[in-house]
TORDREN-184933 format. One record per residue (C-alpha): residue number from 1; chain; x, y, z. Coordinates in Angstrom, 1 decimal. Layout:
! residues N
    i  ch      px      py      pz
  NUM   A       X       Y       Z
...
! end
This chain:
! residues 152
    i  ch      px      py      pz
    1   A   181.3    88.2   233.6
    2   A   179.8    91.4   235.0
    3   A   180.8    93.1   231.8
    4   A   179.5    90.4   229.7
    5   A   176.3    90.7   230.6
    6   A   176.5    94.5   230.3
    7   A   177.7    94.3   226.8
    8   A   174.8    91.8   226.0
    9   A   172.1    94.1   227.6
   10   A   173.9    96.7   225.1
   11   A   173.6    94.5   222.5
   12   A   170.3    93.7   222.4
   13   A   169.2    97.5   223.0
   14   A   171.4    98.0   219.8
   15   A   169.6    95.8   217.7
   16   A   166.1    97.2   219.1
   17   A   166.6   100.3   218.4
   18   A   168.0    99.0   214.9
   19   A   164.4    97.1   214.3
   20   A   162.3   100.0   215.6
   21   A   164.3   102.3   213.0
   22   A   164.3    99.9   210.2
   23   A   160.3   100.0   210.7
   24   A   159.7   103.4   211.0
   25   A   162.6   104.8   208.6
   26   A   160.3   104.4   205.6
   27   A   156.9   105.5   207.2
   28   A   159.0   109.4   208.1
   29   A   161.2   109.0   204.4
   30   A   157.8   108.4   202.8
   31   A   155.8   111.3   204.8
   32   A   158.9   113.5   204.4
   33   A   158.7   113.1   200.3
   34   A   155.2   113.9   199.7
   35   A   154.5   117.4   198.6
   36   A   151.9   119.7   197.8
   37   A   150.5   118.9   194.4
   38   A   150.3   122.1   192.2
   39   A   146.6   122.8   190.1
   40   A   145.6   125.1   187.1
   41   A   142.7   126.5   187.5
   42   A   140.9   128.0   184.2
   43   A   137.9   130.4   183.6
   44   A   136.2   129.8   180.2
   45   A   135.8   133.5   178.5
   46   A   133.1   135.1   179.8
   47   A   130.6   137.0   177.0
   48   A   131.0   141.1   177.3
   49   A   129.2   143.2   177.7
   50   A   126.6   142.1   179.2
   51   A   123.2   143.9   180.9
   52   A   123.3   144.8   184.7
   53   A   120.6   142.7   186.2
   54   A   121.3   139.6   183.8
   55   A   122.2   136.3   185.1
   56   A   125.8   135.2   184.0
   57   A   127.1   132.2   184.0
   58   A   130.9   131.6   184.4
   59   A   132.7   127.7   183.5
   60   A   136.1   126.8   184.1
   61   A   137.9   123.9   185.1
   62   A   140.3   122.8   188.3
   63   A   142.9   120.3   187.5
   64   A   146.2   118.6   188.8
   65   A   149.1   119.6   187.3
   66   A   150.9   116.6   187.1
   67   A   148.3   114.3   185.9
   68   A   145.8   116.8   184.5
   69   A   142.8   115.2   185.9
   70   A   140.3   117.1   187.4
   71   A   139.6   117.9   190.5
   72   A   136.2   116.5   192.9
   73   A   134.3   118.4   195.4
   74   A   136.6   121.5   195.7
   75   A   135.2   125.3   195.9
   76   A   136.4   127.7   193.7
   77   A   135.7   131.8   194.7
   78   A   135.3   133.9   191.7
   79   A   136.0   137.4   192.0
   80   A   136.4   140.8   190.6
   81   A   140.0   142.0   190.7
   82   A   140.7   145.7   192.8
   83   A   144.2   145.5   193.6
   84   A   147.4   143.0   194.5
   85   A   147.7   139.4   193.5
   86   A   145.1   137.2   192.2
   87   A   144.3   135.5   195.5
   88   A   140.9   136.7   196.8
   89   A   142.5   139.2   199.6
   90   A   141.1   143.1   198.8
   91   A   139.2   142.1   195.6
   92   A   135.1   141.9   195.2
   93   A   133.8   138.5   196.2
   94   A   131.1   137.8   193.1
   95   A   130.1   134.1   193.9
   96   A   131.2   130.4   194.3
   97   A   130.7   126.9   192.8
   98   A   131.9   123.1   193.3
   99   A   134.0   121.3   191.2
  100   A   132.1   118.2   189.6
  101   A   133.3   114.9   189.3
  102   A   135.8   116.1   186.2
  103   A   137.0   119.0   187.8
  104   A   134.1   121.0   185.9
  105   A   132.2   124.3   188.0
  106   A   130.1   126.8   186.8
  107   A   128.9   130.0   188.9
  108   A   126.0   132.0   188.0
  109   A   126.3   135.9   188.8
  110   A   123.6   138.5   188.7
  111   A   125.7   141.4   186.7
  112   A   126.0   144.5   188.9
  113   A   128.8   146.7   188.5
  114   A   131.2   146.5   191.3
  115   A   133.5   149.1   189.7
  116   A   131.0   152.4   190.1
  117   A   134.0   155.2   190.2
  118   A   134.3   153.6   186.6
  119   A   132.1   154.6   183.5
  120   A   131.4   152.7   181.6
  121   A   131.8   149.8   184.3
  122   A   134.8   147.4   183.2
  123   A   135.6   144.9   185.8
  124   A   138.0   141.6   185.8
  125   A   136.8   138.6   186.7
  126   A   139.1   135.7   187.6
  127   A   138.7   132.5   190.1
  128   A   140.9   131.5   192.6
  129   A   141.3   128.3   194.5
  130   A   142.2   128.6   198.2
  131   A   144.2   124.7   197.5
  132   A   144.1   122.6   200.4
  133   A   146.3   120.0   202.5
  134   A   146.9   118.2   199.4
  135   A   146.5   120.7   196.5
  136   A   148.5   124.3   195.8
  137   A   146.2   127.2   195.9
  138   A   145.9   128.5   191.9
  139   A   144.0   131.6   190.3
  140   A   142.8   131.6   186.3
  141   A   143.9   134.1   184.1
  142   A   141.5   137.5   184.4
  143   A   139.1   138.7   182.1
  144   A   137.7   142.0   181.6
  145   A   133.9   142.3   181.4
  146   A   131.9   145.4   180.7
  147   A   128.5   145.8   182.6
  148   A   126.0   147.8   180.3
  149   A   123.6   149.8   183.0
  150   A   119.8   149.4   182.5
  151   A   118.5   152.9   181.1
  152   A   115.0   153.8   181.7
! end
């Protein structure tokens, strides 16, 4: 009898620990298979040259990659490329914009030549998108651009 009543107290721990799995099984299979969606990020060509001092205004597009809809409410940085990858990290910060409701940003830039050692100025311009909990970080393609100086 004692070990009856031990192997029904077992029992019924079993089958517990069974139900409590059985519940939360699919909660940590379904957290463990999402991943990071990857994005493309693209920068419209930009005109060149254009006058330092002028407003320019740079398009482009944010989208996923699986689905190719655009993405909402995300900043993208646009920069001018120095050195290293096309992530942000040592380059020339030139301005940001939000993604619209399509995906869609534009950024206007007053053209100043961040390249001085350089004559005449040439510098590449390309956006990058930091990506977030849900979305890979992505960078457009870059673009050289050459800034005409205002003579006097």
């Amino acid at each position: 009898m004692f070990f009856y009543s031990y192997r029904k107290i077992f029992l019924r721990i079993l089958l517990s620990f069974i139900l409590v799995f059985s519940i939360i099984n699919p909660l940590i299979l379904s957290a463990a298979s999402t991943s990071i969606v990857s994005t493309s990020l693209t920068l419209d060509a930009p005109s060149s040259p254009v006058q330092a001092g002028s407003v320019t205004t740079f398009t482009g597009r944010l989208v996923r990659d699986d689905t190719g809809v655009g993405l909402s409410g995300f900043t993208v940085y646009l920069y001018d490329f120095d050195i290293g990858s096309l992530d942000g990290v040592n380059d020339d910060l030139l301005g940001s914009g939000v993604t619209d409701a399509n995906g869609y940003f534009s950024v206007d830039w007053t053209a100043v030549c961040t390249d001085t050692h350089q004559d005449p100025c040439i510098i590449e311009v390309y956006v990058w998108f930091a990506g977030s909990s849900v979305y890979k970080s992505s960078a457009s393609s870059d673009y050289l651009m050459e800034i005409d100086s205002v003579t006097t």
